[in-house]
C-alpha positions as CSV (number, residue, x, y, z in Angstrom):
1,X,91.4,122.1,103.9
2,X,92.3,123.0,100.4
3,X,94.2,120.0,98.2
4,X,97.7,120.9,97.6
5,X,98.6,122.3,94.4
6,X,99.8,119.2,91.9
7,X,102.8,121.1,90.7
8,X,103.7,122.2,94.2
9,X,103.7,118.6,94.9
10,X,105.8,117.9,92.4
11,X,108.4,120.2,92.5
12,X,108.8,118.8,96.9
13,X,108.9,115.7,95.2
14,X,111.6,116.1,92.5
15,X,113.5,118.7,94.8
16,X,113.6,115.5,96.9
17,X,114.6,113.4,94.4
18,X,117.5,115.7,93.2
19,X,120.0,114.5,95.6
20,X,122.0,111.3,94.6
21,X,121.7,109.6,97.2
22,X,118.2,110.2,98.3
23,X,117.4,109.0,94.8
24,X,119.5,105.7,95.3
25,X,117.2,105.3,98.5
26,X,113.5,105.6,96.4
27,X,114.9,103.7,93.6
28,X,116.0,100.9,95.6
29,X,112.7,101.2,97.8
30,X,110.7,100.9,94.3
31,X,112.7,97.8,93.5
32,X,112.6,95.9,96.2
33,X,108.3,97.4,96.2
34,X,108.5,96.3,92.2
35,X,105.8,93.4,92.2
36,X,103.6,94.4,94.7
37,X,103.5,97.5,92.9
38,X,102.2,96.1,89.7
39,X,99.7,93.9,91.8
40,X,98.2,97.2,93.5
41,X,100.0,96.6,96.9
42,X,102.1,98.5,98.9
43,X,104.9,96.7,100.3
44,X,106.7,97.2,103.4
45,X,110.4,97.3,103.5
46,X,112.8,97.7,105.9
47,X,115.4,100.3,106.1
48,X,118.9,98.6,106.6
49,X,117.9,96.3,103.5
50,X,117.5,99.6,101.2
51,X,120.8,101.0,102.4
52,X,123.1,98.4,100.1
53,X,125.9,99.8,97.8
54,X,125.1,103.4,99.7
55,X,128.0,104.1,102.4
56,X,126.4,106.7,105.0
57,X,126.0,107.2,108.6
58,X,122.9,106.5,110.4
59,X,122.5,110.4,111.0
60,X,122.6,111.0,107.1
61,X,120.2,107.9,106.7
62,X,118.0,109.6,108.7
63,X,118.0,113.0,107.1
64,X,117.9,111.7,103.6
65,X,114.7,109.2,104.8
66,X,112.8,112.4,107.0
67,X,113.2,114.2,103.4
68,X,111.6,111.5,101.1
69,X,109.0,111.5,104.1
70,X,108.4,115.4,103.7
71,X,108.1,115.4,100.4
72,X,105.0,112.7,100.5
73,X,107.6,110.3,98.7
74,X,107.6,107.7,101.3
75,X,105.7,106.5,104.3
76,X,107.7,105.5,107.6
77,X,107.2,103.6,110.6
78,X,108.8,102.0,113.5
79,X,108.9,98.4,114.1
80,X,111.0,98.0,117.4
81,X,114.1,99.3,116.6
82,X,113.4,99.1,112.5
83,X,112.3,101.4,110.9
84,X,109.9,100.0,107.8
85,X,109.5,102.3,104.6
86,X,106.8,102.0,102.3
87,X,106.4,103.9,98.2
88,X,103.4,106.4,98.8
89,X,101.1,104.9,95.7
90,X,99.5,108.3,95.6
91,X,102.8,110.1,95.1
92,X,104.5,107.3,92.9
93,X,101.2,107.6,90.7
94,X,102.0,111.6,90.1
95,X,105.4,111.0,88.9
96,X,104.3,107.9,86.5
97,X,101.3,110.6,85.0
98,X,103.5,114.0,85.0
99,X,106.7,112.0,83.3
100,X,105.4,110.9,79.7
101,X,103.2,114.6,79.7
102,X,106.5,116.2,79.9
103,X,108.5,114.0,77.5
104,X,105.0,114.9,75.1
105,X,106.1,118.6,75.3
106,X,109.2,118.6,73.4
């Protein structure tokens, strides 16, 4: 199977990533994720704990969490009736190399 273009990733990611509140959802994923992060570690992290300051119905939650999903953003998985959400390294590593290339472009 052929490896998926890296700027066909991106652009899933980033369309992903334009909606407000989906955004809200990664950043608050990546800062509850921030030290295990920077020690090389995933971290697992549960969904109800993600949703603070956002007001939205479990249906929305849902939509907004199956698109980070799609786009490779995140990584889900049930635990009982929790659902757990974890950063996908590999996709939060593409962002961190493609971001200071295209502030270099002015």
């Amino acid at each position: 199977m052929a490896k998926p273009d890296p700027v066909d990733r991106l652009a899933r990611m980033f369309k992903a990533l334009s909606n407000p509140n989906r955004l809200r959802l990664f950043m608050n994923l990546l800062e509850e994720s921030r030290l295990d992060l920077a020690k090389g570690r995933t971290h697992d992290c549960f969904l109800a704990k993600l949703l603070g300051g956002l007001e939205l119905g479990a249906p929305t939650v849902s939509h907004h969490v199956k698109e980070l999903a799609d786009a490779g953003l995140i990584q889900t998985q049930r635990e009982g009736k929790q659902l757990v959400c974890t950063v996908d390294p590999e996709a939060l590593a593409e962002l961190r190399a493609f971001l200071p290339a295209l502030v270099a472009a002015r």
